[in-house]
Each structure stands twice: as C-alpha cells, then as structure tokens.
ZAMARGU-4260 file (C-alpha; in steps of 0.2 Angstrom, whole numbers, plus 5000, padded with zeros to 4 digits):
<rodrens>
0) 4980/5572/4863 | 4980/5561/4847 | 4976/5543/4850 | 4992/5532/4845 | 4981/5520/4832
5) 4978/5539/4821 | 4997/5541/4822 | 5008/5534/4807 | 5020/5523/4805 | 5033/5539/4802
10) 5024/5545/4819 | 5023/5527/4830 | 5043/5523/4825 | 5048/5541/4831 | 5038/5539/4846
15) 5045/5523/4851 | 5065/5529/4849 | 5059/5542/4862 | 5050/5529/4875 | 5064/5519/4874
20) 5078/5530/4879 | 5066/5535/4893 | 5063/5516/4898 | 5081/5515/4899 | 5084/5528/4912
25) 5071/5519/4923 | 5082/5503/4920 | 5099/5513/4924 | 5091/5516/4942 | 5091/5499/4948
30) 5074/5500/4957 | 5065/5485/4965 | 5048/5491/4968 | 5033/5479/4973 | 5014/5482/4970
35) 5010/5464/4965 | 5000/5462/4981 | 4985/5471/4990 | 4996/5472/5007 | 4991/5486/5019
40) 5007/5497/5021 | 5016/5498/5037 | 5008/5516/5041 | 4992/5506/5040 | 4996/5493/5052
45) 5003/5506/5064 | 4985/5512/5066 | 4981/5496/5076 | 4997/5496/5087 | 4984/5501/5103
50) 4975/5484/5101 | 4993/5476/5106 | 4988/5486/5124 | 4971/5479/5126 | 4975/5465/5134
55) 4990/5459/5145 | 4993/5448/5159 | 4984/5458/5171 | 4967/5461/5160 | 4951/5450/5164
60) 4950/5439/5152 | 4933/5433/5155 | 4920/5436/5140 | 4904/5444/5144 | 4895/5427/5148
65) 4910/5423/5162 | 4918/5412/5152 | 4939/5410/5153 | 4946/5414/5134 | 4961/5407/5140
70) 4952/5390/5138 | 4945/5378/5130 | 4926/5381/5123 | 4915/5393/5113 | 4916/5384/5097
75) 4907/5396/5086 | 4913/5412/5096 | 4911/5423/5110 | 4893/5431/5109 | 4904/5450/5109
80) 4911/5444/5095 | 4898/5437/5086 | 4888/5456/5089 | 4904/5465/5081 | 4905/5456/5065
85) 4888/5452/5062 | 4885/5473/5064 | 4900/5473/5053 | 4890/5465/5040 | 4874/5469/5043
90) 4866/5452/5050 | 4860/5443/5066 | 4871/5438/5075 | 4863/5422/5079 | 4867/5419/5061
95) 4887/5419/5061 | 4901/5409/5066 | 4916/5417/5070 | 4932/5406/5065 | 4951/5411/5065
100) 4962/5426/5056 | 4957/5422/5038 | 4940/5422/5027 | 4950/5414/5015 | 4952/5398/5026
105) 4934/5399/5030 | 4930/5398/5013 | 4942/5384/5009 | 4934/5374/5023 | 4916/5377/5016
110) 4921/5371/4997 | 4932/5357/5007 | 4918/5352/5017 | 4905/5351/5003 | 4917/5342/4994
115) 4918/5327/5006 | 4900/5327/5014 | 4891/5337/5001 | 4879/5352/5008 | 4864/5349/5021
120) 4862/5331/5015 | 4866/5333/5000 | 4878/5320/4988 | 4896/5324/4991 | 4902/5333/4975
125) 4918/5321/4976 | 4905/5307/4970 | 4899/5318/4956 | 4905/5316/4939 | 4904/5334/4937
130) 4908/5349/4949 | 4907/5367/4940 | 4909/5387/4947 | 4903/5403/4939 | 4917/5416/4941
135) 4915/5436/4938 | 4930/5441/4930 | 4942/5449/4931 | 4939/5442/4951 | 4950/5437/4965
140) 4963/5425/4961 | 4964/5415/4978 | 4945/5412/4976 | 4949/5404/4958 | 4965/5394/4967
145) 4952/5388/4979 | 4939/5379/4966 | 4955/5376/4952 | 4963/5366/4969 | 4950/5354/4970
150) 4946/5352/4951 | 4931/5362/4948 | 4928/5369/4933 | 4928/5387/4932 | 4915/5397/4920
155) 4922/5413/4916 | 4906/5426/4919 | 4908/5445/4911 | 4905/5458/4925 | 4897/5474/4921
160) 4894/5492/4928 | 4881/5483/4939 | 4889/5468/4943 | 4891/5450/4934 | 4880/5447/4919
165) 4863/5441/4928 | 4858/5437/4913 | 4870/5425/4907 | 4871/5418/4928 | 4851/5416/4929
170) 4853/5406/4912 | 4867/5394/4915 | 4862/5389/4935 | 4845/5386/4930 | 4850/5374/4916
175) 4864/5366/4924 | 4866/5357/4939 | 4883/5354/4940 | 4887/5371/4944 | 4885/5374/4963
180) 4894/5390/4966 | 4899/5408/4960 | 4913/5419/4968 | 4907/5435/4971 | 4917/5451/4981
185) 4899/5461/4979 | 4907/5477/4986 | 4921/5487/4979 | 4923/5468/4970 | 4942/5464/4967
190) 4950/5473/4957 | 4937/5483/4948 | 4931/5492/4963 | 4912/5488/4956 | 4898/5488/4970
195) 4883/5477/4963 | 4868/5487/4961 | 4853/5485/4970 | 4843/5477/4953 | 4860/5464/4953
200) 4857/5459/4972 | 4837/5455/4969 | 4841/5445/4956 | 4857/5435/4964 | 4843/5432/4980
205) 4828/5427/4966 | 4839/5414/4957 | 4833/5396/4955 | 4847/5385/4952 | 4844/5367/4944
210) 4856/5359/4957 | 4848/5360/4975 | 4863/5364/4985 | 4870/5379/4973 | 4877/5392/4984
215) 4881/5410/4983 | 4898/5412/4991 | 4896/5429/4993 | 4913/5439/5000 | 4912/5454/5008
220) 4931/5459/5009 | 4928/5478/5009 | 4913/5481/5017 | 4920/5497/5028 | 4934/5498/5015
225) 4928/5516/5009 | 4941/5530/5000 | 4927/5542/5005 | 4919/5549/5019 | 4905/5557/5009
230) 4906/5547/4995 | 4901/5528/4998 | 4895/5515/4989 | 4880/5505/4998 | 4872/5487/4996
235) 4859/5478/4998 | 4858/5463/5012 | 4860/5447/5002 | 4855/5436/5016 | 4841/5446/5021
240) 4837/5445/5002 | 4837/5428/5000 | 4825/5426/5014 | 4812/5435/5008 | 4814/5427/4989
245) 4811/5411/4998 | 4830/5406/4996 | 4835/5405/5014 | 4848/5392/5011 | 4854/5399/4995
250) 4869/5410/5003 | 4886/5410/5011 | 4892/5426/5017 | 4911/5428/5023 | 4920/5443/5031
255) 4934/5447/5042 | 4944/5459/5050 | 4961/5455/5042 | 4964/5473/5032 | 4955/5483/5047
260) 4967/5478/5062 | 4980/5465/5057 | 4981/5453/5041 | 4985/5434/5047 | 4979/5443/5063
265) 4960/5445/5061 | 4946/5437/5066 | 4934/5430/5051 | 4917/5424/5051 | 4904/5415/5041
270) 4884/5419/5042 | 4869/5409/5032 | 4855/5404/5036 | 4848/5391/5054 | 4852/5376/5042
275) 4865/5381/5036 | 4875/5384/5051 | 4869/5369/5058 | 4878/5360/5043 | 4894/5368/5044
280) 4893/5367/5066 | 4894/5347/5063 | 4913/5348/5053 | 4917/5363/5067 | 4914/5350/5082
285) 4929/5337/5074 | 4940/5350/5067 | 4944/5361/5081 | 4942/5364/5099 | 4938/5383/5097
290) 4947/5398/5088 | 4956/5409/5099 | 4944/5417/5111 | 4958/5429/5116 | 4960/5437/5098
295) 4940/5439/5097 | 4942/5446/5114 | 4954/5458/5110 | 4945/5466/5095 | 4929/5469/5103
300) 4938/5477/5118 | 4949/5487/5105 | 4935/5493/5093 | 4921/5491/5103 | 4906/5491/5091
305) 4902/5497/5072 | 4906/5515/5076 | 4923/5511/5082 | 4927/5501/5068 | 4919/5516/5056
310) 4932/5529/5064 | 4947/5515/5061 | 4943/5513/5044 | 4942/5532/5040 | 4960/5533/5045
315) 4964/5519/5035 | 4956/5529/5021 | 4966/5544/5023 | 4982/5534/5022 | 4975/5525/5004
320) 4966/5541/4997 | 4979/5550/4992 | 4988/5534/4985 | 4973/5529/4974 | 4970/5549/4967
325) 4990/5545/4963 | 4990/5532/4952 | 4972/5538/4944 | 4978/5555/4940 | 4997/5548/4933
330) 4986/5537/4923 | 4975/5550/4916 | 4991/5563/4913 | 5000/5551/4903 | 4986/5539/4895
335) 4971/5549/4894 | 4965/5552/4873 | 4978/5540/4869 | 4965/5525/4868 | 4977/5512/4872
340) 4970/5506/4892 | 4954/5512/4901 | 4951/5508/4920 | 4940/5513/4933 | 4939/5525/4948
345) 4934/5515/4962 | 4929/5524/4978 | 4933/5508/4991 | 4943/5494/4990 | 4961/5486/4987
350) 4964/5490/4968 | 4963/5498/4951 | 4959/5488/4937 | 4966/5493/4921 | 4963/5485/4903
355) 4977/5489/4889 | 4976/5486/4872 | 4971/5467/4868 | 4987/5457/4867 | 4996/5465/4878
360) 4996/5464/4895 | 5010/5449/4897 | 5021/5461/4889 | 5015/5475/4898 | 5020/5466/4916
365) 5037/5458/4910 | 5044/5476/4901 | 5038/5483/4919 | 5050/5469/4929 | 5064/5470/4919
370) 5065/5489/4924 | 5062/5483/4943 | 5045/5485/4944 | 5034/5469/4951 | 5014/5469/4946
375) 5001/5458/4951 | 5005/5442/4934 | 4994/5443/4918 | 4981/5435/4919 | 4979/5433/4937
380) 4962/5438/4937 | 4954/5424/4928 | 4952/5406/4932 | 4966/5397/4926 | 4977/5414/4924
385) 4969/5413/4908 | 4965/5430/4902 | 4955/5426/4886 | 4959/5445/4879 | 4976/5446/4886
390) 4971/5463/4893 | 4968/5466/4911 | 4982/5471/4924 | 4978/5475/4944 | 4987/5488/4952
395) 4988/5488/4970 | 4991/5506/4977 | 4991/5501/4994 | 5009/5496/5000 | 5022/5505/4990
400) 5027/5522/4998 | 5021/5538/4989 | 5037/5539/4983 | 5039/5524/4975 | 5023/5524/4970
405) 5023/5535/4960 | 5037/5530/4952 | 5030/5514/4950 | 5017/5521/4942 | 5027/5532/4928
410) 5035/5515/4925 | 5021/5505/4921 | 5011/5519/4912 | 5030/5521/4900 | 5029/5500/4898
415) 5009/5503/4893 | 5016/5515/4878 | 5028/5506/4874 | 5020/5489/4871 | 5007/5498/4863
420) 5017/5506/4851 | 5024/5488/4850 | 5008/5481/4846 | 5003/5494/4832 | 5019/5495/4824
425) 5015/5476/4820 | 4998/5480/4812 | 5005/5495/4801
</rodrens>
C-alpha cells in the first residue's frame, strides 16, 4: 500500500473527497459510542456475580484469627487477606497493608501524607520550595492528576521498548533532590502495554537518588491482567530488588483487585518495607477505624488463593482477547504501509496506544466525536494534558460491545486518514 506522504497532491485531494463522503455516512447514523475509559464491560463484571453469594446473614463472619468483621478493628487487614494480595503481588505478607476499594486512594493518601508530615522523618515537602516528579509518558492520567493536584512539578520521562529512559531517570534523581518520586505502571504499563525488562528493574532498585526520601511509587495495575494464557509477560520483584541493592526503603508498591472482581468494589493494598509501613500505620491510626473487614472477607472466601484468582482472570481474558485482536487487526487492515500512526501489540492490560502523524491527534479525537465517537482527550497521557508532539491517543477496547466496537474503530481509523490527509495537504 503506498504510504500517503509518496502520494500527490492530485492523489491526496482525490483521496480526501472519498474519505469524506465516507465520514459522512458514519455522521448520518447518529451513533453515541464510548471508549474514552478503561471500564471492564458488563460481561466482565457478570464473572464475579458468585462473590455476591459468599456471604449473607447466615455466613460466619469471623476471620480466621476469630475476629467479628462486622466490627470494629484490624486496621491494616485481616491476615487472609493480607496472604491473597501479597501472593497477588509477589511479597510477604508481613509487608502489606490492605486499605479500601481503590489503589488510586492509597496512592493519593501516601503523596498526601508526605506532603503534610514528610516521609520516615523526613521535612514535609509542603515546607519545601521545590517538590518535582519523574513521569513515564505517555502514562496514567489519574497518577499525573494526583501530583498536578498538589503542585508538583511534573518531568516528562520518554519510555522505551524496556521501560523509562534509565538513563535520563538515574541522571536527573542523582542530581536533583527536589524530585521525590516517579509514576511507574511497570507491567502492561498504561497505555503502551510495555512490561519493564529485567535490566530496567535492577537499575530502578540500584538508584541513588540526591533526596533521601525519593520514592518509587511503583503501580501494579495488571499484574494478573494477561490477553494470553501461553503468552505472558513476567517481571522482576521491585521490593525484593531493592533489598538486596541496599535500597529497602526506596519503594512503594500498590495493587488491587478493582478490575479482577468489582471496580469501586475491590480491595487495595500497599506493601514497602518494616519502616515503611511503620510510617504510613501512624496516619492509618487517626484516619480510620479499619477498612471494611467484610469486603476483605468476602474476596478471600470467593477466590480463595492465587490460583483462584489465575483462573478468574483467564476468563476475563477471553472476554478482552478478542476485543484487543479487533481493534489491532482493523488498525493494521486500514493503516498498515500508510505510515501515518504506529502502535503496539500488548499482550496484558487495559489499552492500545497509538501515535498519529505529529500534529494531529486533537483533530484526530474531535473529527471522531463529531461523528459520535468518544476517545480518551489528546493529550491525556502526559502531565499537564500536554502532549509535546500532539501525537498519542489511548484506545480502550474493553467496554464497547464487539459490535460497537468495531465500528468504533472503523470510525477512528476513517478520522486517522482524514486528518492525515489534512495535515499533508497543508505541507504540499
């Protein structure tokens, strides 16, 4: 297929008259299609209907150390509990806390708490002239919402077939100790779908950062989130790492349960180090009695251990699977050897990133909404919503029905050419 900046003008103009009267059927159909969001679908949600079964008002709700969950108590979480996640995400589980439904909150609570009281001793950073982040992007919006909330200045970081530039991260936190953080979703990251290879982790774990209470805030969203039964991407243990770099401290590691049995639902968790913990157990003893024992309960009664959870997710994956090769192969039928977008194939995970031409992806969204199609905003995986290159759109395949979909899909790839041709047109 001849790639549209080869084409001429003659070519490019004839081209666009024909994408336009095919935009304009999609516009006559009045859809109002939504894939902004990584939501899992109904059918998704259906697979955990049994856990609404587990318990009821004839069930024993007495945790395996004889203690009432309907009560008051337990404030970093049943021990069952602690065991599921912590085999969830490889640690001991005398290294976790177990909170409430989201990882999100957790990690709101831990920049909140470091703001006000600072970390294991260390000066609040709301008494610092300076507070700064490293960010991998494209990344996870909500994290960058997170650090932009509270006025931390966010570094934009390149990632790469391995992960973030390490080179460029081991550069900037040993220089500078006003930057006491980097976002990182280390496995099937958000939205790229990149695992961070094993060379990546050593070196996260072997950093030393000017500023002494420099964290790692290390999400690990999709841990289990695999397309693939035979196919998966592995990691390597960042706390385990760290420990044996000499960086114990250096670590925060957050996970949840949120798209395995029920999003706002879940149960989330954050493990670090003895310190650590201890830390963060101080702000847990004024903020909250405990986080609901029942839901913990109910999850470890439902799954049971790892290997339940390993099942669940395999027919989560079944659902997503087909959704994913969708969208991949509509994008490489209509776009591949045109050499205006490039994107991955992830094999876990929420999304599909795709990068269009420079300049374009603003346009790219809009043309798609005004023909009923709702995408995730340009620009929305960089801090700010800044995309320096005007180029990177996330596609979330996971809550549209086939169907729609696929027609969602078509759209976008039809807005992708026309802008493109757009965009050329201009430089002829």
């Amino acid at each position: 297929m001849k790639a549209y900046k080869d084409r001429s003008k003659e070519e490019l103009l004839t081209l666009k008259n024909e994408l336009e009267a095919e935009y304009k059927k999609f516009q006559e159909m009045g859809l109002k299609l939504d894939m902004s969001r990584g939501k899992p679908s109904a059918e998704q949600l259906d697979i955990s209907m049994g856990m609404m079964d587990v318990l009821n008002s004839s069930t024993d709700l007495k945790c395996r150390e004889g203690i009432d969950c309907r009560n008051y108590g337990v404030i970093d979480g049943i021990q069952e509990a602690k065991e599921l996640l912590a085999d969830l995400i490889e640690v001991p589980a005398d290294k976790i806390i177990i909170y409430g439904n989201s990882s999100l909150n957790v990690m709101y609570d831990t920049v909140a708490r470091s703001m006000t009281h600072g970390v294991m001793g260390s000066t609040p950073w709301c008494k610092l002239d300076k507070v700064k982040f490293l960010c991998p992007v494209p990344g996870y919006d909500r994290h960058f919402a997170i650090t932009e909330y509270f006025g931390i200045e966010m570094v934009n970081v390149p990632m790469t077939p391995e992960g973030p530039d390490m080179d460029m991260i081991e550069k900037l936190v040993s220089e500078d100790a006003a930057i006491k953080g980097i976002w990182c979703v280390p496995k099937y990251s958000n939205p790229q779908g990149i695992t961070y290879s094993d060379e990546t982790v050593h070196r996260f774990a072997n950093l030393k950062p000017a500023a002494e209470d420099f964290r790692i805030y290390w999400d690990n969203a999709y841990n289990v989130h695999h397309l693939y039964e035979d196919d998966q991407d592995n990691i390597l243990e960042i706390l385990s790492e760290c420990e044996k770099a000499g960086n114990p401290d250096m670590v925060y590691k957050f996970s949840s349960t949120s798209k395995i049995s029920f999003p706002g639902s879940g149960v989330a968790a954050i493990s670090a180090s003895y310190n650590n913990l201890k830390d963060i157990k101080k702000q847990m003893s004024i903020q909250t009695i405990g986080h609901d024992k029942l839901n913990q309960l109910r999850h470890v009664r439902y799954f049971k251990n790892l290997d339940g959870i390993k099942v669940h997710m395999m027919k989560h994956a079944a659902i997503m699977r087909p959704k994913f090769e969708a969208v991949l192969d509509i994008l490489e039928e209509e776009l591949g050897g045109l050499e205006i977008g490039s994107w991955l194939k992830p094999k876990g995970g929420y999304f599909i990133s795709f990068d269009a031409l420079e300049g374009c992806a603003k346009a790219i969204v809009a043309k798609a909404k005004e023909a009923g199609v709702v995408m995730t905003g340009a620009g929305a995986t960089y801090p700010y919503g800044k995309d320096p290159q005007d180029s990177n759109i996330r596609i979330a395949p996971s809550f549209p029905p086939m169907e729609e979909l696929i027609q969602a899909t078509r759209l976008f790839v039809l807005c992708v050419k026309l802008v493109s041709v757009d965009m050329l047109l201009e430089s002829k």
